[in-house]
C-alpha positions as CSV (number, residue, x, y, z in Angstrom):
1,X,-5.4,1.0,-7.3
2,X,-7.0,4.2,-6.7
3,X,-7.8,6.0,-3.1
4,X,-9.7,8.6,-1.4
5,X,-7.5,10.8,0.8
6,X,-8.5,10.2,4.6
7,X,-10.1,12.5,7.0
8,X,-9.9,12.9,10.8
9,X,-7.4,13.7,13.3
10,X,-3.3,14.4,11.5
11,X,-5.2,13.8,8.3
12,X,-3.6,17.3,7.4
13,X,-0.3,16.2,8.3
14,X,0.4,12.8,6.0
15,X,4.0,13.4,4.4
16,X,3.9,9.7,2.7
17,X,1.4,6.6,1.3
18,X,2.9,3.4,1.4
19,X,1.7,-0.1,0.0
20,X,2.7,-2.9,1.3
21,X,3.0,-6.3,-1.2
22,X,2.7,-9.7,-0.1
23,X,3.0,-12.4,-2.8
24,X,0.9,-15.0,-0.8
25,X,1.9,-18.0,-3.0
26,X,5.5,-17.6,-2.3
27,X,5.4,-16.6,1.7
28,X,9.3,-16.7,2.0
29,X,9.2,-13.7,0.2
30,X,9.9,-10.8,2.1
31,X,7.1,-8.3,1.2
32,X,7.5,-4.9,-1.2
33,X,7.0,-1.6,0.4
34,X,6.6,1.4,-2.1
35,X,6.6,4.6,-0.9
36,X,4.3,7.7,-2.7
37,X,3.8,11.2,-2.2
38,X,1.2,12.2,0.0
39,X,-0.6,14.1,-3.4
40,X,-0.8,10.4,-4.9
41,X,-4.3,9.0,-5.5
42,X,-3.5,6.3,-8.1
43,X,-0.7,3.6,-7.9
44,X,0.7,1.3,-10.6
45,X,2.7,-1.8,-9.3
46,X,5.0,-3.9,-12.0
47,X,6.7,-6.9,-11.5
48,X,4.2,-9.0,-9.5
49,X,4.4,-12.6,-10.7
50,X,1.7,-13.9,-13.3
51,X,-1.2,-15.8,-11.6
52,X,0.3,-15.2,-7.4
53,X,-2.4,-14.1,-4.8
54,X,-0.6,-10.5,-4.0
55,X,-2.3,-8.9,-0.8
56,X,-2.1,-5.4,-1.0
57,X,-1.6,-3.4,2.5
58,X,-1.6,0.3,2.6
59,X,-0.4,2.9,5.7
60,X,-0.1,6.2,5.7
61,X,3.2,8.5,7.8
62,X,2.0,11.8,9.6
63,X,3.0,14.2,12.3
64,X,1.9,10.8,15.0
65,X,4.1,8.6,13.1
66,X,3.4,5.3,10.8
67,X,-0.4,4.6,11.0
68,X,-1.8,0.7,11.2
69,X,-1.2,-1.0,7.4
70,X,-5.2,-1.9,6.5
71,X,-5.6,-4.7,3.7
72,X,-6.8,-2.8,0.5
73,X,-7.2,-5.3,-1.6
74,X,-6.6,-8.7,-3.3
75,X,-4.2,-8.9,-6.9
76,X,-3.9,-11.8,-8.9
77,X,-2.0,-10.2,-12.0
78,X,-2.7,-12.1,-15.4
């Protein structure tokens, strides 16, 4: 997964990226969260199960605190 670093008010200010991972075939699962370094413009997530729908959530931390987790996207890992 690749990003594009956001602009706009605290933009300047992000100290952290975090993805959130939901594996929605198993939803008693409690979902991942991996932080990454606000320089980070590419993650690489292991150990999401073979053929599971994983919704992928991503929020950002700044000087106003944890911003709104937005879906990024959709894995189904082979």
């Amino acid at each position: 997964m690749t990003s594009t670093p956001p602009t706009g008010p605290h933009a300047d200010t992000i100290v952290r990226y975090a993805l959130w991972i939901y594996d929605e075939d198993t939803p008693t699962v409690h979902s991942r969260i991996i932080g990454y370094a606000p320089s980070t413009r590419t993650a690489h997530v292991e150990g999401l199960t073979p053929g599971h729908r994983h919704r992928v959530f991503m929020a950002t931390w700044n000087a106003a605190g944890e911003g709104k987790p937005w879906i990024a996207d959709t894995a189904i890992p082979q």
